[in-house]
C-alpha positions in Angstrom: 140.1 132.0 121.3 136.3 132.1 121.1 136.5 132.0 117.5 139.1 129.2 117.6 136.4 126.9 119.5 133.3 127.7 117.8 135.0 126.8 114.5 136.8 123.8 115.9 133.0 122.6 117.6 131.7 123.3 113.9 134.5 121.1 112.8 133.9 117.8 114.9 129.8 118.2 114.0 131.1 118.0 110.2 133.4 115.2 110.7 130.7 113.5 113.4 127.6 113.8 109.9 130.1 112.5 108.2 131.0 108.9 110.5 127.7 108.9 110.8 126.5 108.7 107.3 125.7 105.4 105.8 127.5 103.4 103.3 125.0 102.9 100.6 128.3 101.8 97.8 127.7 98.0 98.0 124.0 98.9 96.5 125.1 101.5 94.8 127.6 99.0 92.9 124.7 96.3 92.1 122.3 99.1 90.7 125.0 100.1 88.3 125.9 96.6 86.9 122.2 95.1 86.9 120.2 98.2 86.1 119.5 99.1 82.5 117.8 102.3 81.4 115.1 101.8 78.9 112.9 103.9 76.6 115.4 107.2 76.8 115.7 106.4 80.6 112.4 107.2 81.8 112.1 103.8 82.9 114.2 100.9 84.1 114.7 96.9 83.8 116.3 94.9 86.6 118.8 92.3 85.7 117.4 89.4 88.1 119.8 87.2 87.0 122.7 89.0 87.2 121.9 90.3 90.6 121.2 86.3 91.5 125.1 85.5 90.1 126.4 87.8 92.9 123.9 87.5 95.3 126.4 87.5 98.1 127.5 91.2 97.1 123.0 91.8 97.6 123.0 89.8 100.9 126.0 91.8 102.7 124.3 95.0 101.7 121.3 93.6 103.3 123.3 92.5 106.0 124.8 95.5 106.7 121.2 97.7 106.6 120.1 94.7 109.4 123.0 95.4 111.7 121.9 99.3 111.8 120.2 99.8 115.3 117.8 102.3 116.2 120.2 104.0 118.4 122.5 104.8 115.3 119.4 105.2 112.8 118.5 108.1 115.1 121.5 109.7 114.9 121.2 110.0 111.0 120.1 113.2 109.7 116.8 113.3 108.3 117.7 112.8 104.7 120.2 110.2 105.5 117.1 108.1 107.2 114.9 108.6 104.5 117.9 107.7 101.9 118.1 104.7 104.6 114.7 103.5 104.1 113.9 103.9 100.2 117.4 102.1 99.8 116.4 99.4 102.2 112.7 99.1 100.8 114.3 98.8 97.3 117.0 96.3 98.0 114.7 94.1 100.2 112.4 93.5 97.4 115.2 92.9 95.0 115.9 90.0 97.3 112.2 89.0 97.7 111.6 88.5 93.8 115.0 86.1 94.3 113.8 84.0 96.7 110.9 83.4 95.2 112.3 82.6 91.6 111.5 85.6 89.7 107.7 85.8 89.3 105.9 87.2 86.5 104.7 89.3 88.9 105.5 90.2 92.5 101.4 90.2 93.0 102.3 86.2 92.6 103.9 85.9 95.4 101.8 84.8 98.8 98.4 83.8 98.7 95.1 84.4 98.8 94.7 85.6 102.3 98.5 87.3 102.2 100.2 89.5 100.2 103.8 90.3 99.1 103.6 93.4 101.3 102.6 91.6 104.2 105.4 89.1 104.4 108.3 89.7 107.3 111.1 88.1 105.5 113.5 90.6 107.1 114.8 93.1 109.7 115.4 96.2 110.5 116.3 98.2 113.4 116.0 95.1 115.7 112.4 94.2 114.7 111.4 92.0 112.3 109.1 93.7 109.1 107.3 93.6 106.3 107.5 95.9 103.2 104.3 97.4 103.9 105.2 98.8 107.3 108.6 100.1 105.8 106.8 101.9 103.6 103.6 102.8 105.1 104.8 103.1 108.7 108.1 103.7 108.7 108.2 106.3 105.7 104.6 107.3 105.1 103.5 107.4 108.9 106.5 109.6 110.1 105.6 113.4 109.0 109.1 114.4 109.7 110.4 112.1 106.5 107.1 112.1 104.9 107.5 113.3 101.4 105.0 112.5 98.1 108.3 112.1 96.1 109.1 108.6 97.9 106.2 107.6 95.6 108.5 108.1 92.3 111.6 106.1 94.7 110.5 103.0 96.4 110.1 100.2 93.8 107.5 97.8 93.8 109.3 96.1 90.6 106.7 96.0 88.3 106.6 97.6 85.3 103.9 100.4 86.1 106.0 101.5 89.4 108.7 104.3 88.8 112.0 103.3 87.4 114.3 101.3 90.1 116.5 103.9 90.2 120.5 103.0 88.7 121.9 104.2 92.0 121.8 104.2 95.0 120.0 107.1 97.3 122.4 108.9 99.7 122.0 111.9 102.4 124.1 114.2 100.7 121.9 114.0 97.7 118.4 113.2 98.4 116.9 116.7 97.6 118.3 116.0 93.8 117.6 112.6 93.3 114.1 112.6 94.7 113.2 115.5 91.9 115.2 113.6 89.3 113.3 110.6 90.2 109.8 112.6 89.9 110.4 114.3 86.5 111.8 111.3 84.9 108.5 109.4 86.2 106.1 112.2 84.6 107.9 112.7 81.8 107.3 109.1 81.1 104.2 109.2 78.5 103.0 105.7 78.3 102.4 106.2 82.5 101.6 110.2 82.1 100.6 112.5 79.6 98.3 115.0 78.1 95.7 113.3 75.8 95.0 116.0 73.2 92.0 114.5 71.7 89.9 113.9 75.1 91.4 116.7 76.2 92.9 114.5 79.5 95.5 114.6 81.8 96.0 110.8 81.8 98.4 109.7 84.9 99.7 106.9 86.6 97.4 105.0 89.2 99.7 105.9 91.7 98.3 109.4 91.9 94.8 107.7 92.6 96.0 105.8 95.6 97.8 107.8 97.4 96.0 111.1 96.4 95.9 112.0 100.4 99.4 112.1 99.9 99.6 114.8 97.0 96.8 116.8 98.6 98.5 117.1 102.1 101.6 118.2 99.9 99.8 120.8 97.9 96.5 121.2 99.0 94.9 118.9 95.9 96.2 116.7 93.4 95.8 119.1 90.4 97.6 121.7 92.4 100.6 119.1 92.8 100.3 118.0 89.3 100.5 121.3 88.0 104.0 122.2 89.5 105.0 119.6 86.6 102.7 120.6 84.1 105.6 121.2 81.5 106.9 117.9 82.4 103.7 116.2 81.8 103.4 118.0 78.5 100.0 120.0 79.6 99.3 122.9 76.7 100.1 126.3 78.4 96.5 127.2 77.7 95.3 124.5 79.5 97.6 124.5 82.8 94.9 127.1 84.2 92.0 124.7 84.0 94.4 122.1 85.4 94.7 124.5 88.2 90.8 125.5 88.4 89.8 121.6 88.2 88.7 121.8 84.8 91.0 120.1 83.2 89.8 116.3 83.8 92.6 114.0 85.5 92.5 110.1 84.7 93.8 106.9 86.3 95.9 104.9 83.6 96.3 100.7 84.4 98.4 99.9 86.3 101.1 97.0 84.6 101.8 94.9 87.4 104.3 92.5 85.0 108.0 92.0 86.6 110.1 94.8 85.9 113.1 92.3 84.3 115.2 92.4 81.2 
């Protein structure tokens, strides 16, 4: 009988994960039909246009991330928020290069004493934000959903940011996606790679930014790096000074142009 309830109490926390979880398909739909892989799929362009033809389909997504209160965002489980959150970062800023008409570059949009980032064109969880403190506070600023990879998921939509991914980001497979989403980004080599001739390990400005980031991860940003060293194409004779510090680490431009077909 003991037996009989433990596996029965097992059985309603399943099925309660599984109410709980969010519905991410609506997103997951418009990622499939607007986003095209490019250069062997290390990167991505965004059909604007497309996305702007069904915009209703984006703005009941949106909706429906809105609605979510903190009471039921607490109840998710800790991948499901952070699957929450990139989604929500990615699909809001989808919506703010639509409403302002598809600018060269999302750096166009605000002003010279505000910024993109700094605009609070929506909500979530009751409160009114900005994509900075989605990012920043809401992501960045919690340690329990704190993780380096987020910087290879949340899309800025430029071309120099990692590839919008062509799905959506659920629960269930976070842990997959969030590596897929990091080795497709290294293994990019117009945004990082080994250059040979200065003997360099050339990498995306992202790495410079938000070094904290890497370090707290892996105790210094060569150390981090070097977990992908075969990604990034680093000569096995040279992984070791990549690991001792001698191998020199440099900060490629960053291409701030729209990431659009």
């Amino acid at each position: 009988m003991r037996q009989w309830m433990s596996a029965l109490v097992i059985s309603l926390l399943l099925l309660s994960s599984q109410v709980m979880a969010f519905d991410h398909s609506r997103w997951n739909t418009l990622l499939q039909q607007h986003v095209q892989p490019q250069r062997g799929g290390v990167a991505t362009a965004v059909d604007y246009d497309g996305i702007a033809e069904n915009h209703e389909a984006l703005q009941s997504y949106l909706d429906s991330l809105t609605a979510v209160t903190q009471g039921e965002f607490n109840a998710f489980s800790r991948d499901e928020k952070l699957a929450f959150l990139i989604n929500a970062y990615n699909a809001f800023t989808v919506e703010l290069i639509l409403r302002e008409n598809q600018p060269d570059s999302i750096r166009d949009i605000g002003s010279l004493f505000s910024s993109p980032w700094d605009k609070a064109f929506f909500s979530l969880l009751g409160e009114s934000r900005t994509l900075d403190e989605l990012e920043h506070e809401m992501i960045r600023g919690n340690p329990d959903l704190m993780d380096p990879r987020i910087h290879f998921a949340v899309n800025c939509a430029s071309i120099g940011c990692p590839a919008l991914r062509a799905t959506a980001y659920t629960g269930e497979q976070l842990e997959a996606q969030l590596e897929e989403s990091t080795t497709q980004f290294l293994s990019d080599k117009q945004r990082n790679r080994y250059n040979s001739e200065q003997d360099a390990l050339e990498v995306s400005k992202i790495f410079d930014w938000y070094e904290d980031d890497f370090e707290d991860a892996a105790g210094s940003l060569s150390h981090y790096l070097l977990q992908y060293s075969d990604t990034l194409g680093i000569p096995a004779n040279r992984q070791k000074a990549l690991d001792d510090g001698g191998l020199e680490v440099q900060f490629l431009p960053y291409d701030w142009s729209l990431n659009s077909q």
